[in-house]
C-alpha positions in Angstrom: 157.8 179.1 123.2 159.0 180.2 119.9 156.8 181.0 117.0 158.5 177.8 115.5 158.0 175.5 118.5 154.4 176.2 118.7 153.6 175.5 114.8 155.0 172.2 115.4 152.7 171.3 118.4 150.0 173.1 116.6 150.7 170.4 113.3 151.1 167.5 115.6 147.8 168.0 117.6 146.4 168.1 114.6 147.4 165.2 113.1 146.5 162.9 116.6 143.0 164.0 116.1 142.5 163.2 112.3 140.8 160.1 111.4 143.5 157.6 110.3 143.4 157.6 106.2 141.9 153.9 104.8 143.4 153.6 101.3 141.0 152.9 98.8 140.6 149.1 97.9 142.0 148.0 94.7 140.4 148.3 91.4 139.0 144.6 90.9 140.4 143.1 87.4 136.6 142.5 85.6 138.1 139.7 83.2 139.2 137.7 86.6 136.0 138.8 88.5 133.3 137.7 86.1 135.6 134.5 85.3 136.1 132.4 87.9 137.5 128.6 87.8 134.2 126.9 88.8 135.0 123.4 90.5 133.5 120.3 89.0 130.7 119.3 91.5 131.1 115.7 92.9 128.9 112.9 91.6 127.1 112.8 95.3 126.2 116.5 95.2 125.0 116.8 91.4 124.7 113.6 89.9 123.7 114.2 86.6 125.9 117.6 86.0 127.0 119.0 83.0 124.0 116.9 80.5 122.6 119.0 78.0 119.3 118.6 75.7 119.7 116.6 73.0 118.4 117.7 69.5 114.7 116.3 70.1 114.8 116.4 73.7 112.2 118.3 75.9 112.5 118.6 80.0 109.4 116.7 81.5 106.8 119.3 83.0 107.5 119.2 87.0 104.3 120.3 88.8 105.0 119.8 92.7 104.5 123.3 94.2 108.7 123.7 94.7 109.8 126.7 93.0 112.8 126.8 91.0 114.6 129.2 93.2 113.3 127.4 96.7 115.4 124.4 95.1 118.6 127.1 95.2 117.7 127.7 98.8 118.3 124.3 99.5 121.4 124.1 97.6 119.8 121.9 95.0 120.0 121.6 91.2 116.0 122.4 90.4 114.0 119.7 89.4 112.8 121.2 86.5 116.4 121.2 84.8 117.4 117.6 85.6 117.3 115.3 82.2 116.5 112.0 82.8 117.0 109.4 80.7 116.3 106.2 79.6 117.3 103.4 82.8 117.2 106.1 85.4 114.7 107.4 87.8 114.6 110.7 90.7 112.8 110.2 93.8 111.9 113.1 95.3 110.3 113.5 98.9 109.4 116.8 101.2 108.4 116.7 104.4 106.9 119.5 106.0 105.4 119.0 109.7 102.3 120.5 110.2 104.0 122.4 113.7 107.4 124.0 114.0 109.6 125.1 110.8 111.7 121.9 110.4 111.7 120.8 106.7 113.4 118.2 104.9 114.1 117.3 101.6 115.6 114.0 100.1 116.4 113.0 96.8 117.4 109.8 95.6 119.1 109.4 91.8 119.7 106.3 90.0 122.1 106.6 87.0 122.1 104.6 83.7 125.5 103.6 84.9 124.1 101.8 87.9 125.3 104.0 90.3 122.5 105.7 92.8 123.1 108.6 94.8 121.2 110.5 97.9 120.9 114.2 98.6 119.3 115.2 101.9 118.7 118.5 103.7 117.0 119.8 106.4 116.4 123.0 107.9 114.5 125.7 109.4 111.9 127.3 106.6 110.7 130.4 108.5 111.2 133.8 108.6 114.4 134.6 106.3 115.0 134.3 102.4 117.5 132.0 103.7 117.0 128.2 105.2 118.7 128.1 108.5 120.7 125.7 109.9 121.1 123.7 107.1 122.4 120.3 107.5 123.6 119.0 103.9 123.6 115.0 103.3 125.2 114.0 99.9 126.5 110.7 100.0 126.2 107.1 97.1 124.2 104.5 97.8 125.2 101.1 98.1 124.7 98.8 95.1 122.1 96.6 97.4 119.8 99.2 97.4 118.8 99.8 93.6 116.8 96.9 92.9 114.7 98.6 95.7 114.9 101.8 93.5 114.2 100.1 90.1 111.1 98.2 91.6 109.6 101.4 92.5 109.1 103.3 89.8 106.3 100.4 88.8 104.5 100.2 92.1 100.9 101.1 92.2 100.8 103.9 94.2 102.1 106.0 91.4 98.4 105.4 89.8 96.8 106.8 92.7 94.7 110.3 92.0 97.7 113.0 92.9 95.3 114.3 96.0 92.9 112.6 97.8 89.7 112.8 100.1 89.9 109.4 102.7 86.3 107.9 101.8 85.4 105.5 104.8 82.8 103.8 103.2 80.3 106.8 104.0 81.5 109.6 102.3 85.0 111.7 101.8 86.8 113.2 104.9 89.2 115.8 103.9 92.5 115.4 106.3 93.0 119.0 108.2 96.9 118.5 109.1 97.0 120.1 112.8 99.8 117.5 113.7 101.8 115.0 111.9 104.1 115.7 108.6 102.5 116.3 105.3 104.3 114.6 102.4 105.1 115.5 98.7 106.8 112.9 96.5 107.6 112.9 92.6 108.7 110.4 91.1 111.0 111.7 87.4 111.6 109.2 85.0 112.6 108.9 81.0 109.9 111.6 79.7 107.3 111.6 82.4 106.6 112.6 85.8 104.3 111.7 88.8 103.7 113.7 91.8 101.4 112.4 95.2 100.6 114.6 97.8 99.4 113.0 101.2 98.6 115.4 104.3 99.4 114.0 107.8 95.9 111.3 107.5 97.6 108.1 108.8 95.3 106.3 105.9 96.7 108.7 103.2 100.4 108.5 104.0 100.4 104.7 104.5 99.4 104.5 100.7 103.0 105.9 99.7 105.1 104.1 102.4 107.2 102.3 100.2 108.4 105.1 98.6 109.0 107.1 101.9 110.5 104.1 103.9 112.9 104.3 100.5 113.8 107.6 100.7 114.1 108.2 104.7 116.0 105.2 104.9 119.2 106.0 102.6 119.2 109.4 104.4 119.0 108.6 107.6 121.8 107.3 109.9 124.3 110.0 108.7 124.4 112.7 110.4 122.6 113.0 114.0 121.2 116.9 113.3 119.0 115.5 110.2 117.8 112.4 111.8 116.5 114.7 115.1 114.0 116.0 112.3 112.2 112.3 112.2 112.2 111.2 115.8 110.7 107.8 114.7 113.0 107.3 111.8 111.5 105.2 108.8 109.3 103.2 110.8 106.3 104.4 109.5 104.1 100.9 110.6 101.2 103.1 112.0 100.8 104.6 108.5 100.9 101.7 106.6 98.6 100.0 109.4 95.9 102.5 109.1 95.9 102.7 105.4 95.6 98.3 105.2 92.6 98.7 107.6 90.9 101.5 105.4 91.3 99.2 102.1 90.2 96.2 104.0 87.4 98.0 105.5 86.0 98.8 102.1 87.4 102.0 102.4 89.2 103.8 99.2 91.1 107.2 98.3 89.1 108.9 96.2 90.1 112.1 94.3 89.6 115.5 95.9 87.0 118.4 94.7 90.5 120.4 94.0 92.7 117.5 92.7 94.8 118.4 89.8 96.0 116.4 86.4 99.2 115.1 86.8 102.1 116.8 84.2 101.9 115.7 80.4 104.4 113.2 79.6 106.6 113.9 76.6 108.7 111.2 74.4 112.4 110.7 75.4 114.6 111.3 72.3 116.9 108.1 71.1 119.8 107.1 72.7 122.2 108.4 70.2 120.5 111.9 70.2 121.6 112.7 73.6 125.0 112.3 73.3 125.2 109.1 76.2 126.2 105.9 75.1 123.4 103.6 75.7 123.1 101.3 78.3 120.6 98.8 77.4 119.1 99.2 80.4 115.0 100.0 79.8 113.3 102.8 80.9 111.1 102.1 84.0 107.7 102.5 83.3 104.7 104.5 85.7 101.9 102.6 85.8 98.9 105.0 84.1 96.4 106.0 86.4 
């Protein structure tokens, strides 16, 4: 072989045994990266998008034991940031069985404009920053269902103490939830907020039924992977049952040793300060504890 012949082979070995060269990935354009087009959210998965505070206008304090960034998780605009306004109302509702990791979260939103809309998730809340398996529900309600919605916001249960002891007649019993869902519902309207918490006590969760039946009932029946989280749909009759009997039986739900004040309300600014036409409509009222 010539001298010539065997640098060749010697080069081509050489090159079938190199690791194939990956160019380098282009230099991203910052001015593009940092400014994307952002899509405009539907009305069914923000409703009330884009408001911003009005000259006087103060966010009402939202004390329900959901973090802002949990409400991110859930691919949710947080609580704490919506603006409510005079003639609408947010029901909020968490469920959160007492065994597995199933969770669920549905929220219902009636706008000035008489439109209502529902967002509902469920998923599994274990073991990863992320929620897994997330089923995503966002969806308007039909206009049959907001006097329901209007009604609500005056029912008594909102004056109920925020957490409760079951008091038989004898004495408190504190509910220990080893089966059953525990419920959190707060209700946001025009400058205030209420929040109940009921553990999985079929007297204490039949004392917020209306509001739950509400809730469960403009989620369910749209997609089959969130309605496998409530097996018995919104029939919650026991519940209700159980809590009728107690009240009957000279029973009551007396406040707990640990039960908190519920958030400060804080005056809603004039129509004309928030930069929405006004409506006419009048802002539902909480009844006061």
């Amino acid at each position: 072989m010539s001298l010539m012949g065997l640098i060749a082979g010697l080069v081509l070995a050489g090159q079938q045994l190199a690791p194939p060269v990956t160019p380098a990935p282009p230099t991203p354009d910052l001015a593009i990266w940092w400014s994307p087009e952002i899509p405009r959210p539907s009305p069914e998965a923000d409703p009330l998008y884009g408001r911003r505070l009005g000259r006087h206008e103060t966010p009402v304090p939202i004390d329900n034991g959901v973090d802002t960034l949990l409400y991110r998780l859930w691919g949710l605009q947080p609580l704490q940031t919506q603006l409510v306004r005079r003639g609408e109302m947010i029901l909020e509702v968490w469920a959160r069985p007492a065994r597995g990791v199933r969770q669920a979260v549905i929220r219902v939103t009636l706008r000035r404009d008489g439109r209502a809309f529902v967002q509902a998730r469920a998923g599994l809340g274990c073991c990863a920053p992320e929620i897994d398996r997330r089923v995503d529900i966002n969806a308007e309600l039909p206009r049959e269902r907001i006097p329901a919605l209007k009604a609500l916001a005056s029912h008594a249960m909102w004056s109920q103490p925020r957490d409760v002891t079951v008091d038989y007649g004898g004495g408190g019993v504190s509910a220990v939830c080893l089966d059953g869902v525990a419920w959190d519902i707060t209700l946001l309207v025009a400058g205030q907020a209420r929040h109940l918490r009921r553990a999985c006590d079929d007297a204490e969760v039949g004392s917020i039924t209306d509001a739950l039946t509400l809730a469960l009932s403009a989620a369910l029946g749209r997609d089959a992977r969130f309605d496998a989280v409530f097996p018995r749909g919104a029939n919650l009759s026991r519940q209700t049952q159980a809590y009728d009997q107690l009240i009957a039986s000279g029973g009551r739900l007396r406040p707990s040793d640990n039960a908190r004040p519920q958030p400060p309300a804080v005056p809603p600014p004039p129509d004309d300060e928030t930069g929405d036409p006004a409506s006419g409509a009048p802002a539902p009222e909480i009844p006061k504890p």
